[in-house]
N, C-alpha and C positions, 0 to 999 in steps of 0.2 A: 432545595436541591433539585436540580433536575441531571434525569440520567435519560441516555438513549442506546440501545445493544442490538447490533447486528451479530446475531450465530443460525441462522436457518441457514442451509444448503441453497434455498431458492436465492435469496437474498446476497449470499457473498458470493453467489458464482457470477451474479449479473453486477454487481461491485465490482469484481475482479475483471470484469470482463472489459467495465468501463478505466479502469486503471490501467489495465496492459495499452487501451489504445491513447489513453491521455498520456501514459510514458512516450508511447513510439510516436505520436504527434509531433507533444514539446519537446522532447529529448533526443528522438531518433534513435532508441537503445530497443531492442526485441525482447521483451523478458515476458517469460512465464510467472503468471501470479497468481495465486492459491490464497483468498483471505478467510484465514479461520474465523478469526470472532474478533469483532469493534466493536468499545466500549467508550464514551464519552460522558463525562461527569460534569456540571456549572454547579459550583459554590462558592458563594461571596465573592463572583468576581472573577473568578480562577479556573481554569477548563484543564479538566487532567483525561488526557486521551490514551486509548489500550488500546493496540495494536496484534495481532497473533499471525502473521502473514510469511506464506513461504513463495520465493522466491527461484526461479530455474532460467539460467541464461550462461553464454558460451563464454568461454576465458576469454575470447578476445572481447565479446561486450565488458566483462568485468572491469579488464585493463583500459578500453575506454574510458570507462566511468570512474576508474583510482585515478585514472590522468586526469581525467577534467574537473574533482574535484581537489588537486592537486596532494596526492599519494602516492 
């Protein structure tokens, strides 16, 4: 089994930091992102990935983004 866990402060703010701009790149959406803690597990094959991530952006990005993933 192999495990790998991001929860330092140091670590998920420059995580986060890289996320917010990989969003506004590809996607052109402005979102604040906050990542608590990443957790990834490999066994036999299978990757079960943990997520703890909070999220801050304006209703009108929201409603972009239910429109274009059609909601």
């Amino acid at each position: 089994m192999d495990e790998m866990k991001i929860e330092s402060k140091f670590l998920t703010s420059i995580a986060s930091k890289a996320i917010e701009q990989a969003v506004k790149k590809k996607l052109g959406y402005t979102v604040d992102i906050g990542l608590n803690h990443f957790r990834t597990t490999v066994l036999d094959d299978k990757t079960h990935v943990h997520l703890d991530i909070d999220l801050e952006l304006s209703k009108e990005e929201l409603n972009k983004l239910l429109v274009s993933i059609g909601l």
